[in-house]
C-alpha positions in Angstrom: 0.0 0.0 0.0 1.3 3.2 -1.1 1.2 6.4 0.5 0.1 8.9 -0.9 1.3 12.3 -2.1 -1.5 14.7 -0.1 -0.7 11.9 3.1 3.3 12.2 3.0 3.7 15.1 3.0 0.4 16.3 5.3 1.4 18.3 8.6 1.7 15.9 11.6 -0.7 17.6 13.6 -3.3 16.8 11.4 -2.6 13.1 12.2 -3.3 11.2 9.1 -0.3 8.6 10.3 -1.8 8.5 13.8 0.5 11.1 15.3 -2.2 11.8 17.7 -1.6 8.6 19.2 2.1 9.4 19.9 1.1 12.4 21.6 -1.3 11.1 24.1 1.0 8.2 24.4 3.9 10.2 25.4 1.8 12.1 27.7 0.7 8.9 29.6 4.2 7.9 30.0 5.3 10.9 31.9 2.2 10.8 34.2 2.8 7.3 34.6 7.0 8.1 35.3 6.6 11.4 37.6 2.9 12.2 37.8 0.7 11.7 41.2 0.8 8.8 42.7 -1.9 9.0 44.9 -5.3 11.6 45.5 -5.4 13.7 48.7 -6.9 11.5 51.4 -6.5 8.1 49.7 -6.1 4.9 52.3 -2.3 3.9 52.1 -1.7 0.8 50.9 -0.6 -1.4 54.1 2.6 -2.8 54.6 1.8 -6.6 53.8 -0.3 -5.2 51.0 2.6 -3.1 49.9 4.6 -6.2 50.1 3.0 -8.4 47.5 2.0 -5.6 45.4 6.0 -4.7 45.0 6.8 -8.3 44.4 4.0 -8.5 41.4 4.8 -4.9 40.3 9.2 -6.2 39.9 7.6 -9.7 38.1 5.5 -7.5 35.7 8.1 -4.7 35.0 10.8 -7.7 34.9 8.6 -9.6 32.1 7.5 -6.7 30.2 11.1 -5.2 29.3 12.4 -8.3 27.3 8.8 -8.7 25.5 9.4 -4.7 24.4 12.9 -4.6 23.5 12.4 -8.4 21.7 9.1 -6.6 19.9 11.7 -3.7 19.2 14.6 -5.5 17.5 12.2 -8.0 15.9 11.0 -4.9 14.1 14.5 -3.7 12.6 14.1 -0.8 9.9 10.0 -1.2 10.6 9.9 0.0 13.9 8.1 3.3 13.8 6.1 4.7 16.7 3.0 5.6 14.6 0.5 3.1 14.2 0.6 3.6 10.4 3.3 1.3 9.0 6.6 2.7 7.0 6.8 1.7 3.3 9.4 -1.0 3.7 6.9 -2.8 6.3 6.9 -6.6 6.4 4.3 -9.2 8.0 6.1 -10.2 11.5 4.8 -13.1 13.0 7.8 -14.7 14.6 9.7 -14.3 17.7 7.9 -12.2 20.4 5.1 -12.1 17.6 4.6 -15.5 17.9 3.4 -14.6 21.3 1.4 -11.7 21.3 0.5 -9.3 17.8 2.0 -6.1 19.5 5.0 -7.2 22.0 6.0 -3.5 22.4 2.8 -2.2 23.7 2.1 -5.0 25.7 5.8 -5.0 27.6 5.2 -1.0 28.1 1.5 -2.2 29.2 3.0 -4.7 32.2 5.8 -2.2 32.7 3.5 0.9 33.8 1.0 -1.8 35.5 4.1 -3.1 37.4 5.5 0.7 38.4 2.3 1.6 39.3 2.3 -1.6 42.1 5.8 -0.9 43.3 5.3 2.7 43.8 2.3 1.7 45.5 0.5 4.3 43.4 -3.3 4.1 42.6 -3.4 7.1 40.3 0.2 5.5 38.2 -2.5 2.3 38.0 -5.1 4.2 36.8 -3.0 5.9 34.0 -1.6 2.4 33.6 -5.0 1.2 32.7 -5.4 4.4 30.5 -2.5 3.7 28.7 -3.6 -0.2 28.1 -7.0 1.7 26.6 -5.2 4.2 24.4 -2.7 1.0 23.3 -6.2 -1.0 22.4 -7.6 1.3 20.6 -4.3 2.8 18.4 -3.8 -1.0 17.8 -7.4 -1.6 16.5 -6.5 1.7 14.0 -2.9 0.2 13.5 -4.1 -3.3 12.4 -6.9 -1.9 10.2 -3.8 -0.2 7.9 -1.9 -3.9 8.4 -4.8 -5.9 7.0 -4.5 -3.2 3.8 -1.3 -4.0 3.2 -0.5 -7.5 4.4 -4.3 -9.4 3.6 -2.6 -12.6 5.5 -2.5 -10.5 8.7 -6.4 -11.3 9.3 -5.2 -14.9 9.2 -2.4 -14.0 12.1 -5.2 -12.1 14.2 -7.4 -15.1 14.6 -3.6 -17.1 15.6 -2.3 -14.7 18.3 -3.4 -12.8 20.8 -3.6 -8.6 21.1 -2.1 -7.2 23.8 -1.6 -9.8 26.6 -0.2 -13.0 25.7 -2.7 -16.2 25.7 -5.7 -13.8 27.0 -6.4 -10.6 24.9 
């Protein structure tokens, strides 16, 4: 699939690529790194509480990185952060693919979810949670373009899994 002239060449803020995307993504990542953690007059979270959630939060963050940078490198000369793929795209379905259709997302997805239990933050979980949203719904946008230019990725969708390996 081609893109075309009018498209290439089209301002980024009028995100025909999905540069819109991008943006709110970024902006969920800083919130997530060095926003609130809690609202005035939440319950802290109690020490054996605390605990586990810091154990699961290290597991998460620990099992997320590899699946991103794997998603990353499998990519090579594809990788691009806007959901509309480059012109030298090709069909991925090995590796971390094999796994789960959109490794990256789903790494940064348990990575934020995993922050937000070892800061013990309910706010970073909630813009966690946000952030799994925004990754569903830039992926429903990203695999719509896919299925236009590789017609065997609807094949792929009904093999592997969205965003969380085995489950969605």
């Amino acid at each position: 699939m081609a893109t075309s002239i009018d498209e290439a060449h089209a301002p980024w803020w009028r995100g025909e690529r999905g540069e819109w995307y991008v943006v709110v993504q970024g902006a969920l990542f800083a919130l997530i790194a060095l926003g609130p953690r809690q609202w005035p007059g939440a319950v802290p979270w109690t020490a054996s509480v605390g605990a586990v959630a810091t154990l699961i939060g290290i597991v998460l963050m620990a099992a997320g990185a590899p699946l991103a940078v794997a998603g990353l490198l499998a990519l090579g000369p594809s990788l691009t952060a806007l959901p509309y793929p480059t012109d030298d795209a090709r069909l991925i379905e090995t590796g971390p693919y094999a796994i789960v259709r959109h490794p990256i997302y789903c790494g940064l997805i348990f990575g934020a979810l995993g922050w937000g239990l070892v800061v013990h933050g309910w706010l970073t979980l909630l813009f966690a949670m946000v952030l799994f949203a925004l990754f569903d719904v830039k992926s429903r946008r990203e695999e719509r373009w896919l299925v236009e230019r590789f017609p065997e990725y609807a094949e792929y969708r009904t093999r592997v899994k969205k965003l969380v390996p085995w489950v969605y």
